[in-house]
C-alpha positions, 0 to 999 in steps of 0.5 A: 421582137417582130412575132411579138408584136404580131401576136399583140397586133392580132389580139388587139384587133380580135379584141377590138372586133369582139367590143364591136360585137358586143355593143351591136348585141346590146344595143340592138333594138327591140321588136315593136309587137304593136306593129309586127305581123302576128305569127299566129291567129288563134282563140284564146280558149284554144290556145289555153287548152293546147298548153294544158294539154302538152306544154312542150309542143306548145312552148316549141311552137308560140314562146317568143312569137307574135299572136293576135288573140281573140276571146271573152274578157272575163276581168280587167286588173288594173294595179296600178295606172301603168299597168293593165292586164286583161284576164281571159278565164277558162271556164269548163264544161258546165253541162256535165256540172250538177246544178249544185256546183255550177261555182266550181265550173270556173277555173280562176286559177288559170287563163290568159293574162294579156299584159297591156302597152301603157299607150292602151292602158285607158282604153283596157280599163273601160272594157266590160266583162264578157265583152269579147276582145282582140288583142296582139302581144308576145307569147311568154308561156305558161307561168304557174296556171296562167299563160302570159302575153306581154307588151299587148296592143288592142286590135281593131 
């Protein structure tokens, strides 16, 4: 009797530690970006190319991470009023581009979409074509043609 009441004693507290384990993970608090130091400070443009170029490194290096990112904001897109993304677009090389097909020298399928704290929502919308901007969010990675950042914060 004594042994089974050692290995009820023991799982009970295995499973006590286990819950607290477990509610510490759920309830731990999220990263305010706004206020976090960036892990990196880079053009938009290059980080766009560095992505494209090799995917992997790129991935291994900025997912996840704190970037304060500079760049010419070619679009605003407001869906809704919670929810504003700032578009910074690729755009090639237009000397090696004929006259004729200078439209084909942007690449809209692919850029830098900034997805902004609604607290900086009001302040995105008034931002004019490019119209050069800092901006600091959470690197999520390339998602199609599109490299994603997230919970953005305008910096001055």
């Amino acid at each position: 009797m004594k042994t089974w009441l050692k290995v009820v004693l023991v799982l009970f507290v295995i499973g006590i530690i286990t819950v607290i384990l477990v509610l510490r993970y759920i309830n731990k608090p999220n990263k305010d970006i706004e206020k976090a130091k960036a892990d990196f400070t880079l053009n938009a443009n290059d980080l766009y190319k560095e992505y494209t170029s090799n995917k992997t490194k790129a991935d291994s290096l900025y997912n996840d991470k704190v970037i304060e990112l500079n760049g010419i904001v070619t679009n605003i897109e407001a869906p809704s009023d919670t929810l504003v993304v700032a578009v910074f677009t690729q755009k090639q090389d237009t000397t090696q581009v004929k006259s004729d097909d200078l439209s084909s020298a942007f690449d809209v399928d692919g850029g830098v979409r900034c997805t902004m704290l609604q607290k900086y929502c009001n302040e995105a919308k008034k931002i004019a074509p490019n119209t050069s901007l800092k901006t600091k969010g959470l690197c999520k990675g390339m998602i199609g043609s599109d490299l994603i950042f997230v919970k953005c914060s305008i910096v001055k």
